[in-house]
C-alpha positions in Angstrom: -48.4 -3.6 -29.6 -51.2 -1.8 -27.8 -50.7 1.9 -26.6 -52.3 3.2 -23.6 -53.1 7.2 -23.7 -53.4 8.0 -20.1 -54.8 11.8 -19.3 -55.4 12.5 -15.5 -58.3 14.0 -14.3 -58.2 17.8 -13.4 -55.2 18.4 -10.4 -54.5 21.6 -9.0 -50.7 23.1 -11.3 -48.1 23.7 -8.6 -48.7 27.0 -7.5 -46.2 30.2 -7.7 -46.3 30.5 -4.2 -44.8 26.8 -4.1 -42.2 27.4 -6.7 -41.2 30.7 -4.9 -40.9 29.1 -1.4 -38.6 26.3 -2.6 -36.2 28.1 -5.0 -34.1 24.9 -5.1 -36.1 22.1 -5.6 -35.5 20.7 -9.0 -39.2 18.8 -8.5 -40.7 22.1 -10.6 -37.8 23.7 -11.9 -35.8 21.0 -13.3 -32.5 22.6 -11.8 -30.1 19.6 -10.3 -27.8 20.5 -6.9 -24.2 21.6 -8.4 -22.2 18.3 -9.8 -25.3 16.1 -9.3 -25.2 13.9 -12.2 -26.7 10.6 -11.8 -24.0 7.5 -12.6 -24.7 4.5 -14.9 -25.9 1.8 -12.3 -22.8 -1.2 -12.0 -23.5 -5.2 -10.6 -23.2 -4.3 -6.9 -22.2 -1.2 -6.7 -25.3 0.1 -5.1 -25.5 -2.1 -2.1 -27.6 -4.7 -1.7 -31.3 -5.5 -1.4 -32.1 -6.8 1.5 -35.6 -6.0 3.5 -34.2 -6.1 7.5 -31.2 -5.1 9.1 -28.7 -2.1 8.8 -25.8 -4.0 6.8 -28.3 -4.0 3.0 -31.0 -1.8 1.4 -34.8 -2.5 0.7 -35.5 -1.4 -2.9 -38.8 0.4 -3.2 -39.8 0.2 -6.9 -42.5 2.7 -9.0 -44.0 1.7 -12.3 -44.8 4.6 -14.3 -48.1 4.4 -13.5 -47.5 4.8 -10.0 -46.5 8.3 -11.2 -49.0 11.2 -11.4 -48.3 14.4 -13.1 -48.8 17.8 -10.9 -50.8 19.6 -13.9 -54.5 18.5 -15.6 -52.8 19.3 -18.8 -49.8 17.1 -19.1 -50.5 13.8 -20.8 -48.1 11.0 -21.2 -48.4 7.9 -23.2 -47.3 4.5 -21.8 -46.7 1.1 -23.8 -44.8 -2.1 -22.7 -43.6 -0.7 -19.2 -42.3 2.7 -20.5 -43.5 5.9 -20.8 -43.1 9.0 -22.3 -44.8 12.7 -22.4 -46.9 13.5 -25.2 -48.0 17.7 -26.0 -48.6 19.6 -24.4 -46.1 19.7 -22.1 -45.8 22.5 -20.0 -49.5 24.2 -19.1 -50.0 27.8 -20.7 -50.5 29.4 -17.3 -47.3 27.4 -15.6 -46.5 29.3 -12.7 -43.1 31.1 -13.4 -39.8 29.2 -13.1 -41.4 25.9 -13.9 -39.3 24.5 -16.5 -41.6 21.2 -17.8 -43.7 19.0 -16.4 -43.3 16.8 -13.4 -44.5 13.7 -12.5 -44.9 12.4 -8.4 -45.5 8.7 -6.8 -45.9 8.5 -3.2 -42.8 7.3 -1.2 -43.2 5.1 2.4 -40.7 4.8 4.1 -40.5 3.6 8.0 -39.1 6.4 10.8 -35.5 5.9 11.2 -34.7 4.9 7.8 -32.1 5.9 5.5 -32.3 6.9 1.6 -29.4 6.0 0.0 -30.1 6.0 -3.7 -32.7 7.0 -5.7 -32.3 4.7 -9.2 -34.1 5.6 -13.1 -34.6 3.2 -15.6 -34.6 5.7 -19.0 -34.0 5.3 -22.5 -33.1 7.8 -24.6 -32.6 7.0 -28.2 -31.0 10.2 -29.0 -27.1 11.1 -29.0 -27.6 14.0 -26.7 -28.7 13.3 -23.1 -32.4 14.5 -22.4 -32.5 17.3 -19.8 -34.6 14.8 -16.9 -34.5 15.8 -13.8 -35.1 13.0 -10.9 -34.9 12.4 -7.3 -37.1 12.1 -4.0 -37.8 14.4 -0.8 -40.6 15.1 1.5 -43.2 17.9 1.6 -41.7 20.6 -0.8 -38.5 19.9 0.3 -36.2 17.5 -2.2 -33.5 15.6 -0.3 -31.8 14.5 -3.8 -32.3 15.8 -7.2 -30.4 14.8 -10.0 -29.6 15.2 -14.0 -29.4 12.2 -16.0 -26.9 11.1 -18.9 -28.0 8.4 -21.1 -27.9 8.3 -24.8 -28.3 6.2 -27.4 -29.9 3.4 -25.5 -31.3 2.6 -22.3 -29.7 2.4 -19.0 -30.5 2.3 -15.2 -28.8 5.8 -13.4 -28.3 6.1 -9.8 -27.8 9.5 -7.7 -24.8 9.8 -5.9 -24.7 8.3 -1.7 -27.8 10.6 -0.3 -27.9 9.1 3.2 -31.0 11.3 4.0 -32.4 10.0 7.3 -36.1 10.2 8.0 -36.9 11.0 11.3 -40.8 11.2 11.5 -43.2 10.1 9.5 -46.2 12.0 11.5 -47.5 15.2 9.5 -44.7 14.3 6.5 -45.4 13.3 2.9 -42.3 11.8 1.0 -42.4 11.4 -2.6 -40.2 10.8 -5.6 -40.3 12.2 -8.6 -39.0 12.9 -12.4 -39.4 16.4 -13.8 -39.2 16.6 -18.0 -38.0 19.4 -18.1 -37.5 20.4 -21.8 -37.1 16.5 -22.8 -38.5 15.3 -26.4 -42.0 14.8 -26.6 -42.3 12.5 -29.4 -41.4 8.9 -27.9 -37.6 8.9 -28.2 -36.8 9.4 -24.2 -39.1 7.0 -22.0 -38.7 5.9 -18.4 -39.3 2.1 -17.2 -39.1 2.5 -13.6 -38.0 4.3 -11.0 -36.5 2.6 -7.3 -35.4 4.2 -4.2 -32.7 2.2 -2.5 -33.1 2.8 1.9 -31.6 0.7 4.8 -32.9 0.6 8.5 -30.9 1.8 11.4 -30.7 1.1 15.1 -31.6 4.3 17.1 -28.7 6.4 18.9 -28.4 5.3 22.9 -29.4 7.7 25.5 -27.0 9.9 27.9 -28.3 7.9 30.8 -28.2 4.3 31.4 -31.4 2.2 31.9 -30.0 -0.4 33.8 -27.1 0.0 36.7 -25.7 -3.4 34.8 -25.2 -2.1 31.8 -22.9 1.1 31.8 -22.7 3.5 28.9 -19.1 1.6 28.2 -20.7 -1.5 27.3 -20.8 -2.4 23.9 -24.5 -3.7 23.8 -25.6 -0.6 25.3 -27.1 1.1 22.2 -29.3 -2.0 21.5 -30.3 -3.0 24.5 -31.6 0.5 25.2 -33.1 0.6 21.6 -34.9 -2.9 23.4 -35.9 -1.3 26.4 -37.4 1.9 24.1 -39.4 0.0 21.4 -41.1 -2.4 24.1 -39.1 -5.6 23.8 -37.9 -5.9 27.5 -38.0 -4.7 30.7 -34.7 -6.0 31.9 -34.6 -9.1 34.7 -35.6 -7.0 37.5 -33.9 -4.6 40.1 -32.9 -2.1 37.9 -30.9 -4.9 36.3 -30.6 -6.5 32.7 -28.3 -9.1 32.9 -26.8 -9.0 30.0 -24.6 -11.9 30.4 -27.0 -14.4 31.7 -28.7 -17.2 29.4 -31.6 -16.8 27.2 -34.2 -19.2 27.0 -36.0 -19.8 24.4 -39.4 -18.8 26.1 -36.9 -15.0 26.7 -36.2 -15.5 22.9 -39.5 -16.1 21.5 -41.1 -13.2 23.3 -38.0 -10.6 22.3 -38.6 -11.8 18.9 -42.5 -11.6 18.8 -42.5 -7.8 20.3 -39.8 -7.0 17.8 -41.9 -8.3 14.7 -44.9 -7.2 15.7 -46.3 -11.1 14.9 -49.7 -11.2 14.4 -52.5 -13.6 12.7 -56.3 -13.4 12.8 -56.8 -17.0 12.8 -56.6 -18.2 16.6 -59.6 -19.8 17.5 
């Protein structure tokens, strides 16, 4: 078996000004929302992955070395898909309330989209459960932040239903993260992965109709004006979008081109 040290290059410890603006973000403190314990993972209970459409979720997955720690002086060790923090680890001059160290990967996510789950793969080979601390959010903010409970093994915990919607991605940085807290150091607790489960949704229709044919009554009128918003169509003319008139399949291919954005550099 061959073990990898990894040590970061010098980055800039989360500052006491940070800590003190977010006095509920368990991302440095390690402190989880009230009753937020994460739940061993079931067949199915979480959904399903599925990469389009409201009705599954696309599962967004982080190795641990997609991870990066927020202090020059926290090292971790990783061998065979886990890892696990190796001394020192918490800085000398940690900032106060800083409980351990805390590790970040960069979250994308489109506008519009819903977080539903963020999932940990840990093992823990000890009968206690190690005091990790896991979840997601954007800029200092966390949206979910969660204890875990394994022992004795290894097991894949979910947060509770987040349903945190992202409505901009301009001048936003999501990430997710896992905060040690005062976890063993010496190999026994590891984590193998980390997902974030998110589903797409259909924006909400305006107060005012686009088209006299189709009233704010009618049960397409939320997608066809999601249609008319993203680009897709312009309606059949005179105001109109005749919503119960054929589609041919020179109407569908260009609906279904705008609305994939289908592209290929090789047209001569």
């Amino acid at each position: 078996m061959r073990t990898r040290l990894l040590v970061f290059a010098p980055v800039c410890l989360a500052s006491s000004v940070l800590i003190a603006a977010t006095p509920d973000t368990g991302r440095y403190r390690g402190i989880p929302r009230p009753g937020a314990v994460a739940q061993p993972v079931a067949a199915g209970s979480i959904g399903r992955p599925e990469d389009f459409g409201p009705a599954g979720d696309t599962v967004s997955t982080f190795i641990p070395e997609a991870f990066r720690p927020s202090s020059s002086n926290t090292t971790f060790t990783a061998a065979l898909g886990s890892m696990w923090v190796t001394p020192p680890p918490v800085a000398p001059t940690a900032p106060s309330g800083v409980s351990g160290p805390s590790f970040t990967a960069n979250l994308q996510i489109p506008e519009g989209a819903v977080v539903d789950y963020v999932v940990l793969n840990v093992c823990n080979n000890n009968p206690t459960p190690a005091p990790l601390l896991f979840g997601a959010g954007h800029d200092i903010m966390d949206f979910a932040d969660v204890s875990t409970s394994v022992t004795n093994g290894c097991d894949r915990v979910s947060s509770p239903l987040i349903g945190y919607q992202n409505g901009a991605n301009a001048n936003m940085s999501f990430y997710v993260f896992i905060d040690w807290g005062g976890g063993p150091t010496d190999g026994s607790v590891a984590w193998r992965d980390a997902q974030v489960w998110w589903h797409r949704t259909v924006s909400p229709a305006p107060v005012t109709p686009t088209f006299g044919d189709v009233p704010t009554s009618d049960p397409g009128f939320q997608y066809i004006e999601a249609l008319v918003e993203s680009g897709i169509t312009a309606g059949c003319g005179s105001g109109n979008y005749c919503p119960d008139a054929t589609l041919t399949r020179r109407q569908m291919a260009v609906f279904l081109s705008k609305a994939l954005g289908l592209y290929w550099s090789n047209i001569n």
